[in-house]
Backbone as CSV, one residue per row, in Angstrom:
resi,resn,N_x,N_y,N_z,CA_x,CA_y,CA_z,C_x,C_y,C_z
1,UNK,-22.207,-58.897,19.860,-23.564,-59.329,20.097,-23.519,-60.723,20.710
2,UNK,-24.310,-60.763,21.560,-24.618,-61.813,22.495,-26.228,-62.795,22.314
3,UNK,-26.155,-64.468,22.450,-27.612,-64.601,22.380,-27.843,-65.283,23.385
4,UNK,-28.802,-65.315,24.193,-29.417,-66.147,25.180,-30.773,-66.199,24.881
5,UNK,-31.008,-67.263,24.956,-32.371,-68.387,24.757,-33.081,-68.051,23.375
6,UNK,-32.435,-67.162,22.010,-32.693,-67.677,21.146,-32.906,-65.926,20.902
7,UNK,-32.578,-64.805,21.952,-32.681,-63.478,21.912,-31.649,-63.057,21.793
8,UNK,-31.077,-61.917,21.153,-30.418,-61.243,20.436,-29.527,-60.270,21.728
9,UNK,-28.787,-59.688,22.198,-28.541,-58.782,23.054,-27.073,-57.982,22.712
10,UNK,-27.221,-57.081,22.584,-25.851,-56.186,22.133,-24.728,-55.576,23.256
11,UNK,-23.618,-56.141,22.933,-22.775,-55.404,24.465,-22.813,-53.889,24.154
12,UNK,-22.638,-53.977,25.543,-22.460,-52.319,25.723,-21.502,-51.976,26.795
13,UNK,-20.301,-51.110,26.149,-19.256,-50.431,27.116,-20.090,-50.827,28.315
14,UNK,-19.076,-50.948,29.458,-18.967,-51.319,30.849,-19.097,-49.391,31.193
15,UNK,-18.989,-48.819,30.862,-18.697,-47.531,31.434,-20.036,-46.766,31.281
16,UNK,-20.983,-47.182,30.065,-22.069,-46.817,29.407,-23.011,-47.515,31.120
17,UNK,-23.654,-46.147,32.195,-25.031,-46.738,33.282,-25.986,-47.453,32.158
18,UNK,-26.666,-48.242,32.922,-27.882,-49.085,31.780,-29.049,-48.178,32.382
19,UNK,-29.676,-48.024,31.788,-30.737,-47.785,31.627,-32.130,-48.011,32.231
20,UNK,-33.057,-47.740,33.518,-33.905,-48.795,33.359,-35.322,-48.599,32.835
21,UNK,-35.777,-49.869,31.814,-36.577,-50.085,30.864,-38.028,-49.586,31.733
22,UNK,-38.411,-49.001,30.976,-40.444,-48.990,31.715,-40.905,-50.183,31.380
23,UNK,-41.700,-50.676,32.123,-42.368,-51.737,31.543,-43.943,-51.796,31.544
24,UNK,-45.043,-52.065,31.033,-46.425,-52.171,31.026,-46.816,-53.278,31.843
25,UNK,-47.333,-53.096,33.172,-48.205,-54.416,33.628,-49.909,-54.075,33.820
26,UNK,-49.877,-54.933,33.264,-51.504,-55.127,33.354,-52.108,-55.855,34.619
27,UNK,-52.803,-55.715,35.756,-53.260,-56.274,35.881,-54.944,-56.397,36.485
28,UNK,-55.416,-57.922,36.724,-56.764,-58.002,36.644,-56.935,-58.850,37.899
29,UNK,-57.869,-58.651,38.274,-58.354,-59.433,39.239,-59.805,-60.361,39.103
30,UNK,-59.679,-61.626,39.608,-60.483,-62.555,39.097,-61.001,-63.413,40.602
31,UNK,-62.132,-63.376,40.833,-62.422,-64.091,41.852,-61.889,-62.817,43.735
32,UNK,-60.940,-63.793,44.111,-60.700,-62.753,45.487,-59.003,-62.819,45.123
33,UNK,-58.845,-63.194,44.015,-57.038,-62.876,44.034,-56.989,-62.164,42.556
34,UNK,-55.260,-61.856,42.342,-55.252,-60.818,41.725,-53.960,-61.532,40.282
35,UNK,-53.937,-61.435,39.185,-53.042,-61.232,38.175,-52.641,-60.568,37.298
36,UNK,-51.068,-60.586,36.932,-50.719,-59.727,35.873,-49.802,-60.082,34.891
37,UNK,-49.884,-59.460,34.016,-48.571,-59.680,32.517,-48.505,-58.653,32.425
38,UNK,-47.390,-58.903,31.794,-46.117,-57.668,31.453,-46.174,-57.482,30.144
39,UNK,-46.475,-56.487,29.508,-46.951,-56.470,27.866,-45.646,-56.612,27.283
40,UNK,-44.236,-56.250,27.975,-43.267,-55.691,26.729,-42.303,-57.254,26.948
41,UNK,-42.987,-58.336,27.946,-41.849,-59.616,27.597,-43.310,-60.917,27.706
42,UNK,-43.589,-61.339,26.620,-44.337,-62.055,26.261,-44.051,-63.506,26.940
43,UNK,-45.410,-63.982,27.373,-45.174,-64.965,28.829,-45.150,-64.917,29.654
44,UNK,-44.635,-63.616,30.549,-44.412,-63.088,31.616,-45.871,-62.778,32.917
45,UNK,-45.753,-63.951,33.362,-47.035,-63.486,34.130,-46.808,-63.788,35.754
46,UNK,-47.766,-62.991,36.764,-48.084,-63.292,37.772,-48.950,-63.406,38.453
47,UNK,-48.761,-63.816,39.456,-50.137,-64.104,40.455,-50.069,-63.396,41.341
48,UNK,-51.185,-63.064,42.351,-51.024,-63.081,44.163,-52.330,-63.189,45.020
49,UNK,-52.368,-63.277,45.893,-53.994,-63.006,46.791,-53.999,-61.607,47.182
50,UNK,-52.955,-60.823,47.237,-52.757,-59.893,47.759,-52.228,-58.943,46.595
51,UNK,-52.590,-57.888,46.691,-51.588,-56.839,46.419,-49.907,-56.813,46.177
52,UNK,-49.905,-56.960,47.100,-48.556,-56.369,47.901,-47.879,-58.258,47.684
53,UNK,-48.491,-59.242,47.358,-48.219,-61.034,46.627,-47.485,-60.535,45.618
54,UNK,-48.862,-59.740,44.709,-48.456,-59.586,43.323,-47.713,-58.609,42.796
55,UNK,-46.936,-57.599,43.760,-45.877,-56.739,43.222,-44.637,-58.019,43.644
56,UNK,-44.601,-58.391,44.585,-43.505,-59.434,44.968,-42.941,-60.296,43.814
57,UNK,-44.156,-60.755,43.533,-44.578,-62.008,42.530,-44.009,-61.401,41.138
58,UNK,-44.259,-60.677,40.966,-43.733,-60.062,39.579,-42.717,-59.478,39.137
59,UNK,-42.180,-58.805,40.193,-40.754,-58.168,40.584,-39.991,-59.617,40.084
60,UNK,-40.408,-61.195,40.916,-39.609,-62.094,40.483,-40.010,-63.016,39.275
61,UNK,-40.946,-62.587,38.341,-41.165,-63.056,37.380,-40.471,-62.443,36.106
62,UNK,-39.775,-61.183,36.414,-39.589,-59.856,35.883,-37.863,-60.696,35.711
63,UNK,-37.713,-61.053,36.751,-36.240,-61.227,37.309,-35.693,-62.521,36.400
64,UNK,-36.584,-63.277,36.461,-36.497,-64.803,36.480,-36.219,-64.715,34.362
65,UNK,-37.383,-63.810,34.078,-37.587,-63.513,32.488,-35.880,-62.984,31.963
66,UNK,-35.750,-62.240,32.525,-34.674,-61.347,32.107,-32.898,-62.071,32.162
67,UNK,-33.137,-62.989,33.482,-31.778,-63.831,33.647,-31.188,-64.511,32.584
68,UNK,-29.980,-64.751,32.518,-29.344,-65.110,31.364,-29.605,-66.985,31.862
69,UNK,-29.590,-67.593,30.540,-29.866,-69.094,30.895,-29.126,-69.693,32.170
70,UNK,-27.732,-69.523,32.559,-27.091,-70.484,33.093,-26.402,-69.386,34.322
71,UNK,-27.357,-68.077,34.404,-26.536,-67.203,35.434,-27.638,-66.877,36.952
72,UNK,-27.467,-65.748,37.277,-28.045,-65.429,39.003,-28.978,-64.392,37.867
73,UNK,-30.455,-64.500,38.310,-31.406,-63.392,38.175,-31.413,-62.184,38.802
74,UNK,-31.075,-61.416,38.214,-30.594,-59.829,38.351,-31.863,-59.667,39.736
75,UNK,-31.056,-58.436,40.204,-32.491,-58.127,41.477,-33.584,-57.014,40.468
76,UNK,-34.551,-57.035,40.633,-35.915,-55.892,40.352,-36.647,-55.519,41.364
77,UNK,-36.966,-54.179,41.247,-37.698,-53.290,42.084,-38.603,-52.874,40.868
78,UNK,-40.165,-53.325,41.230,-41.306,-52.045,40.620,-41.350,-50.906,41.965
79,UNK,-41.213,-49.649,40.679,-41.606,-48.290,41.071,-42.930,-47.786,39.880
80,UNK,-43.687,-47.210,40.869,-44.929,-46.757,40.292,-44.499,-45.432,39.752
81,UNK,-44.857,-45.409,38.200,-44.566,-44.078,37.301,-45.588,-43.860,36.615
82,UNK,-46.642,-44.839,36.566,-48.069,-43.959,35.880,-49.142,-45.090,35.914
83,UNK,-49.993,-44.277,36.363,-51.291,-45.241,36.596,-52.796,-44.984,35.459
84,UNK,-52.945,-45.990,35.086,-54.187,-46.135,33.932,-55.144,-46.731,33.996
85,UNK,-56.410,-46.372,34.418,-57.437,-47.278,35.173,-58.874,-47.417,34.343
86,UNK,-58.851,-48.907,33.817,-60.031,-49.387,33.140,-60.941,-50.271,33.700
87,UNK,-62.229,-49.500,33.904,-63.224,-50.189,34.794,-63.895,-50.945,33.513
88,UNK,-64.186,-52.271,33.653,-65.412,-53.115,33.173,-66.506,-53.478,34.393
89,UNK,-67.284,-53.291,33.239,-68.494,-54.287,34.371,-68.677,-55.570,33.972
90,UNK,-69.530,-56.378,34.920,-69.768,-57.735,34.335,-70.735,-58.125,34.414
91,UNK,-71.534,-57.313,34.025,-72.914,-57.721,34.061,-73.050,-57.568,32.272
């Protein structure tokens, strides 16, 4: 077992593919730009004006979260696997 930044992480055989994690993003839009958090790493947030900002934006917030303190931030790709759509009003 391994710890970085105060988190727990268990080795795993080199031979063992990893896995990759689903993750929950939420996001909302406020004004004419757009944000999101990531429910399953607490803190984890992004911005964009755009769409296509805020998959960027988060992909490297995703990256940045996950890096070990003193190493290179792994690369991330979001792929869309399920969509959940909650309308509010604001009135």
């Amino acid at each position: 077992m391994r710890r970085y930044g105060g988190r727990r992480l268990y080795d795993r055989p080199r031979s063992m593919p990893m896995q990759q994690p689903a993750l929950h993003i939420d996001i909302h839009r406020e004004d004419s730009s757009y944000w999101a958090e990531v429910r399953e790493l607490p803190g984890c947030f992004a911005s964009g004006d755009t769409v296509a900002e805020l998959i960027e934006s988060v992909e490297e917030g995703v990256a940045l979260y996950l890096a070990p303190p003193e190493g290179e931030a792994p690369s991330v790709a979001i792929e869309l696997a399920g969509f959940e759509l909650s309308l509010e009003s604001s009135r």
